[in-house]
N, C-alpha and C positions, 0 to 999 in steps of 0.2 A: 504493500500500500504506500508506505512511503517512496520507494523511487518511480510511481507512477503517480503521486498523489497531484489531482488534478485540478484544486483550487487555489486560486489566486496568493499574495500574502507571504510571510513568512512558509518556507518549508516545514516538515514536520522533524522529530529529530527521534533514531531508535535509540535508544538505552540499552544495552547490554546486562541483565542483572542476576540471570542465571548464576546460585554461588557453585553451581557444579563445573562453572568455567565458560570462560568468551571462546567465540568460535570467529568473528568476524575477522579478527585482526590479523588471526593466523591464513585465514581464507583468502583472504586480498592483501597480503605483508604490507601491513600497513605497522605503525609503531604502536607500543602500546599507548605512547604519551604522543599528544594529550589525550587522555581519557579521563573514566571511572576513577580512577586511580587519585589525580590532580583535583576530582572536581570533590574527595572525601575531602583530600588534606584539605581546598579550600573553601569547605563549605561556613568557614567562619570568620573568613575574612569580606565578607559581605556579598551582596545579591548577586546571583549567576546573569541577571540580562536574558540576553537569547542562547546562551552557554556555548556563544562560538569563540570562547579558551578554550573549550574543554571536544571542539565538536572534528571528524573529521568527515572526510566527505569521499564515498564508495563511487566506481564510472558509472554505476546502474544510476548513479541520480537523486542516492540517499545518505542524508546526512545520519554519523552514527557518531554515538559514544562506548567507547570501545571498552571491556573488560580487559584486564588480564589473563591466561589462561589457568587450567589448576585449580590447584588450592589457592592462589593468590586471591581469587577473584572473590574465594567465600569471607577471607577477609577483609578485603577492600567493603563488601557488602557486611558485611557486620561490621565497621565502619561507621558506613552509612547509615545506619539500621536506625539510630535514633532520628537524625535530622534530613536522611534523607528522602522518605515521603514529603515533608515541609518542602524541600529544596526540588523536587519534579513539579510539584504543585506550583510555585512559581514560575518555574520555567511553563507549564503551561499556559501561563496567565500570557505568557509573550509569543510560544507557538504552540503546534499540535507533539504533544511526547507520546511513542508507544515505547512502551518498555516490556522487556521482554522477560518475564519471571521463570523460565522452565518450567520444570514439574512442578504440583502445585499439590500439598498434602497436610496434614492436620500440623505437622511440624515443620516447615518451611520457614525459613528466617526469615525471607522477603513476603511476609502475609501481612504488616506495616502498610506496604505498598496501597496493599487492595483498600483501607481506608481511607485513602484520599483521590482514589481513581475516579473519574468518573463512570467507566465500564470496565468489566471483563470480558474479554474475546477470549472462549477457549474453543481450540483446535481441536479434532479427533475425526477419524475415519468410521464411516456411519458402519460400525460393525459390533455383531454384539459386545462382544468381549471388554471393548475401550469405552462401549455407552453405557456398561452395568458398571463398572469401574466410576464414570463419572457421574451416574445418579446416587451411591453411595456420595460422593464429595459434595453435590451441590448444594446440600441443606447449609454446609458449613461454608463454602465459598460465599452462599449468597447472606449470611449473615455479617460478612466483611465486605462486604460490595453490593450494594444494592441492585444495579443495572448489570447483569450476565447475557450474554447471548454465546451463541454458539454458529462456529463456523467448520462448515463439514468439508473434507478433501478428498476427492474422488467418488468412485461409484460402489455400491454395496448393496447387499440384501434389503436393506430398507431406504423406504424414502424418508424426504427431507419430514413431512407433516406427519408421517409414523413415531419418528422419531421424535419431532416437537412434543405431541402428548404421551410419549412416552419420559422424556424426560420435564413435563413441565416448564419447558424452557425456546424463548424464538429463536428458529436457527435466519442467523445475518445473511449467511452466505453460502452457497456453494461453490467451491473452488473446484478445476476440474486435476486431476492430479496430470500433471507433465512436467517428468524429470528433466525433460533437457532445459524449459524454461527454470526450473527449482536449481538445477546445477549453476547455470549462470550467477542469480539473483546469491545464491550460497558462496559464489567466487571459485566454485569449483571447474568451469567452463568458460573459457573466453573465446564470444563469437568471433569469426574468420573478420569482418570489416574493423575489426578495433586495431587489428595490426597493420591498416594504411593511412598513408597519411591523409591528416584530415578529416578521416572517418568521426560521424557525430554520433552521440551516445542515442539518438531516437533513432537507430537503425532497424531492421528489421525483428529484434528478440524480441520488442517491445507488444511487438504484434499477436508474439502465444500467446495459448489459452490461457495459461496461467496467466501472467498480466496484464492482457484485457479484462479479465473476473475482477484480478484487485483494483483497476481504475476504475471499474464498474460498479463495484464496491464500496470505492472510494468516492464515487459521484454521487453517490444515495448516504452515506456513513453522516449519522445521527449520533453522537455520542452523548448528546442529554436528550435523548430520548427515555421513553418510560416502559421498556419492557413487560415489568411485571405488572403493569397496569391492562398492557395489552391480552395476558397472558389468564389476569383474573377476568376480564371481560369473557373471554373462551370459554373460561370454566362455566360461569353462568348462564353461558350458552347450550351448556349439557356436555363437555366437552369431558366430564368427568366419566363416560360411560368410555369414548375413543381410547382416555388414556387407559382403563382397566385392559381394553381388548387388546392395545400396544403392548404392555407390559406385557401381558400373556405371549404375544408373538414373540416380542426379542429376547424373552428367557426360554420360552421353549424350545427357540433356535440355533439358542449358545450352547 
């Protein structure tokens, strides 16, 4: 979303906050500094701004803030851990931050985060195994984040609205899964026109499936919208008989 993000304005900026370790920087050798790292130590020598000390900027089009890898990163991030929710939270006030929390469980150090968010976007592939795993989590997610939605990645035994009432939850998006565009975007693949000269970054990658969904995405993306508003309206629709026959389906079929 962010290297296709298609509104006006400041760009958005990723955060790297995984304490299981940064992948960006190794992916695109980029330095670790400035990053994560810079913007702990200075988070108390006054307001980050638009945090372009701390920001750097990937060919796809996305501005990031980089981790270190390892165990460094879980330090760096416990670190942060007290004042940096406060310090995303202003940076948002000046552009769009996704920040990237990895796995997401009852014990996770970066669960700070999710109180100041204004949404969760959780990812998972519409298959049993990852949607019983994340209806077990979501009572406890959505009591730290109010606004949840869910963005599904490829194609599966269930659909998008099977799965809505079965997890009580709107799915945002449908991504279509294609690795060649995910290798690029990951820094794992770099297309043939980057190595002539001249070549501009809106070249042809821009055009897979994959990131036309996230500009498309990114053209409708509502971050204070009201999910669970949406979501209780359903219910009182009668929506509570779909979701019983949903559950029965995707446990029956795990």
């Amino acid at each position: 979303m962010a290297a296709r993000w298609p509104h006006p304005g400041t760009p958005p900026v990723v955060v790297e906050l995984d304490p299981a370790g940064g992948d960006l920087g190794s992916r695109w050798a980029t330095y670790d500094e400035p990053g994560l790292a810079s913007l702990a130590s200075g988070v108390s020598d006054g307001p980050v701004g638009d945090g372009a000390a701390f920001v750097q900027h990937l060919r796809v089009g996305a501005d990031v803030i980089v981790a270190p890898p390892s165990a460094a990163a879980a330090a760096t991030v416990e670190e942060l851990r007290l004042k940096g929710p406060s310090v995303l939270r202003e940076l948002a006030a000046v552009r769009p931050v996704f920040a990237d929390l990895g796995r997401l469980d009852t014990q996770a150090t970066v669960l700070g985060y999710l109180d100041k968010a204004d949404e969760l976007l959780l990812v998972a592939r519409p298959e049993s195994a990852q949607l019983r795993h994340l209806r077990m989590r979501l009572p406890f997610l959505r009591r730290r984040c109010a606004a949840v939605r869910l963005v599904l990645v490829g194609d599966g035994p269930h659909e998008p609205e099977e799965i809505a009432d079965y997890l009580q939850i709107e799915v945002a998006a449908s991504i279509p899964y294609d690795p060649v565009a995910a290798d690029i975007v990951a820094g794992r693949k770099r297309p043939r026109r980057w190595g002539q000269p001249g070549a501009r970054r809106e070249a042809g990658w821009t055009r897979r499936p994959l990131l036309a969904a996230a500009r498309t995405f990114a053209l409708t993306y509502r971050p204070n919208g009201d999910p669970e508003s949406e979501m209780a309206e359903a219910a009182e629709a009668g929506a509570g008989t779909s979701t019983e026959r949903a559950r029965h389906t995707l446990e029956a079929t795990s």
